[in-house]
N, C-alpha and C positions, 0 to 999 in steps of 0.2 A: 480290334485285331482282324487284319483281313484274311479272310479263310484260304489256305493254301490248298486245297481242292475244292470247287464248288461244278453242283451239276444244277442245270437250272433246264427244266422241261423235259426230261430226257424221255424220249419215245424211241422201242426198237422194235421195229417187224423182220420176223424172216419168212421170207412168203406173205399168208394173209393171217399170219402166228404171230398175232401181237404179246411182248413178253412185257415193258415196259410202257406206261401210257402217261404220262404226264411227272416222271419221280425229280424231286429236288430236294437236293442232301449241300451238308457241308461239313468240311474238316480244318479243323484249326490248327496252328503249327504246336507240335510237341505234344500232342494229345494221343493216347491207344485211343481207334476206333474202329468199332464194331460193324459188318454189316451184316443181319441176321434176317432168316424168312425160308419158310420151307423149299423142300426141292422144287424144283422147277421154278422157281420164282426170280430165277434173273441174278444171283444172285453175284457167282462168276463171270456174266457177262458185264454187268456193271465195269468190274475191275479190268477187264479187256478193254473197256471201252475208254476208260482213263488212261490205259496204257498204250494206248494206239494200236491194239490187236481187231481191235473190231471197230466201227465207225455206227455211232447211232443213229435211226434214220432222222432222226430230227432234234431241237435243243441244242443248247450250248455246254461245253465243258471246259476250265479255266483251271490251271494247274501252276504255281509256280507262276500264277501273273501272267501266262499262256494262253489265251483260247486254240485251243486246239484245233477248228474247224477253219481257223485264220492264219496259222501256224506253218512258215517255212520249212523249207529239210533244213536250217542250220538251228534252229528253234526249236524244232522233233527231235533232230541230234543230239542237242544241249539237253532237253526232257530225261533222251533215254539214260544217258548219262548223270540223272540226277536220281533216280529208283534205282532199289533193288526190287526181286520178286522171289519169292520163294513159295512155288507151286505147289499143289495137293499131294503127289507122291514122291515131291524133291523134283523129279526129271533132270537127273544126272544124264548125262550122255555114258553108255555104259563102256562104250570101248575108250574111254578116257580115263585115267587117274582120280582120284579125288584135287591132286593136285592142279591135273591138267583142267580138270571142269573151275575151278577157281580163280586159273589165268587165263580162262579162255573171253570174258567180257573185258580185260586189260589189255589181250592181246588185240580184240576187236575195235577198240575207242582208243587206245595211247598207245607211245612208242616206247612204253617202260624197257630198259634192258635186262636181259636174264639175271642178273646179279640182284636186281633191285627184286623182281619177282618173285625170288626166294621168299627174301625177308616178305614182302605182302601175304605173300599163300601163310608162311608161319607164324604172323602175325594176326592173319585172322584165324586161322585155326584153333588159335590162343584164347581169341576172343572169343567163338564159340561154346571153348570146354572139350573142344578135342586133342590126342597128343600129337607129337609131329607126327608119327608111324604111320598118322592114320593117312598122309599125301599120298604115300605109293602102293595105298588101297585102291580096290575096283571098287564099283556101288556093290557088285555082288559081293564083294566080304566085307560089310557094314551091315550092322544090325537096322531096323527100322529108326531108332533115335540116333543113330548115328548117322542113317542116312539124312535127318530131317538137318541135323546142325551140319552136315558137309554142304548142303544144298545153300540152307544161311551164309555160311560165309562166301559162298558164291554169290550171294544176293548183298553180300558187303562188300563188295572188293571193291566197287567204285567208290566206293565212302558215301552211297546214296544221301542225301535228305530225304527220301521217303522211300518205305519198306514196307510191300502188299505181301500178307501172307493169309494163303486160302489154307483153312480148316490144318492150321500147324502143331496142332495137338491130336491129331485124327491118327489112331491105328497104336497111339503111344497110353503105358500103363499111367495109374493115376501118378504113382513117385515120378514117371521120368513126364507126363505131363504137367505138373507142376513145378517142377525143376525148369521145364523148357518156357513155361509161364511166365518165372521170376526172372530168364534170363533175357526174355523181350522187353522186360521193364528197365534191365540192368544196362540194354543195350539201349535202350531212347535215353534213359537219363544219363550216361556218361559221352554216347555220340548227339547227343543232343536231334534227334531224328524224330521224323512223324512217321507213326506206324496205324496200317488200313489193313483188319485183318476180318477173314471170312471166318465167321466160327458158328458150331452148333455146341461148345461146350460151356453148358452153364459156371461152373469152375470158374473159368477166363473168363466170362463176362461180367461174375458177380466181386472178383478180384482183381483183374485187373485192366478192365476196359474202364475209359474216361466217357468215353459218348458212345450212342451206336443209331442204327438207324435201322429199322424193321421194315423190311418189304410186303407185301402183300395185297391181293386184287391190283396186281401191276402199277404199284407207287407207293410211296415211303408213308404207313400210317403211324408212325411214332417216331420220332427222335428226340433224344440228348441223352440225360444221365439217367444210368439207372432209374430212380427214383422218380425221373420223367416220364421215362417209357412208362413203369409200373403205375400210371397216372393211368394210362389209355385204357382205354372200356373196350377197342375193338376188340375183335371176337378170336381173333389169330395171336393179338397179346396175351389176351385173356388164357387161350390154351397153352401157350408156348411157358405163360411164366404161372402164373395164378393157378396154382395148386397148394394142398396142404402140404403135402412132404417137400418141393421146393420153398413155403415159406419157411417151413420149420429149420428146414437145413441153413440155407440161406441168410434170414434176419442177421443171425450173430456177425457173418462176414458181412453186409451189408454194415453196419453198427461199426466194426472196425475199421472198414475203410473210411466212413465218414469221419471216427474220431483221429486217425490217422493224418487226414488231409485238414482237420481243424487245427492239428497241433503244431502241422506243418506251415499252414497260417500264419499261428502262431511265431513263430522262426522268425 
């Protein structure tokens, strides 16, 4: 299966601030993946840099069968039009509706007509888990998990194939992040979507991430599943997962999702 992101070398300086020094990762189509590594460690850059917000100073990036660094405006265009993103605190535009931040990358890319837009905005809305009422809300009268799923469905409205979301469980209680957990799963398996998301929540990564990729001393020292990474002796895995009360917590869901995906198999 050819990996529908792959980063191969990827070096980034700003100034003589080297953040990244040699990292290569890959994502496979229809896969939750992880990318995990203390602050400062690059870790939102990465994702800028796949999405064309940032230019790496060196290496290659392949997206969608894309090289990015070879890559026309009609190419970049087709890209951007192919992700969602849904940012660390939403970044709503505040003097916009909820509705209006929703049609605002349909108004940007297609000549959908107002009639047609309705039904999209409440359509994803739908798909979220939010009511209609909530379109001719401001960010400011949305709760924090309201703000994250109106942000979502602005990062669905093009019907993405792939869906970057930084730390999308950050700021949200355990019920409404687990909730928002199941519903990243609910959304790759019935839009059929590959999702890249930034997280420090063990929760999501021990239930519901496919692969992940750990950064640290600027390059990927572990990747794939679970059970991969927890292979690795570095000393940043080591702290980040290897402890007693993460394994004790942990194993059971570790244990279920494998029997899970055996029975699924199975099928």
């Amino acid at each position: 299966m050819e990996p529908i992101i792959e980063m191969r070398n990827i070096v980034t300086r700003f100034g003589d601030r080297v953040i990244h020094d040699g990292v290569n990762l890959h994502v496979n189509p229809g896969e939750i993946f992880a990318i995990l590594g203390g602050s400062g460690a690059g870790k939102s850059v990465l994702v800028k840099e796949i999405i064309m917000l940032l230019k790496p100073s060196s290496g290659t990036i392949r997206v969608l069968g894309v090289e990015l660094d070879r890559s026309d405006y009609a190419q970049q265009q087709m890209l951007r039009r192919s992700w969602g993103v849904l940012f660390q605190f939403g970044a709503l535009f505040t003097s916009l509706t909820v509705a209006e931040n929703i049609a605002l990358p349909l108004r940007e890319y297609t000549k959908v007509p107002d009639s047609l837009l309705e039904k999209i905005i409440a359509e994803k809305l739908e798909m979220v888990g939010l009511h209609s009422g909530a379109a001719a809300l401001y960010p400011s009268e949305l709760s924090g998990g309201m703000i994250k799923r109106a942000s979502l469905a602005r990062a669905l409205a093009m019907d993405p194939k792939l869906l970057f979301l930084d730390e999308p469980t950050s700021g949200l209680d355990p019920i409404g992040a687990r909730s928002f957990d199941q519903l990243i799963v609910d959304l790759r398996d019935a839009l059929d979507i590959t999702v890249v998301m930034i997280t420090h929540d063990l929760d999501s990564i021990f239930t519901i991430v496919d692969r992940m990729a750990v950064l640290a001393d600027k390059r990927v020292v572990a990747e794939g599943t679970l059970q991969e990474v927890l292979a690795s002796t570095h000393p940043f895995v080591e702290r980040f997962f290897k402890n007693e009360y993460t394994s004790k917590r942990f194993m059971g869901k570790i244990m279920q999702k494998s029997d899970k995906a055996s029975r699924k198999d199975d099928v």
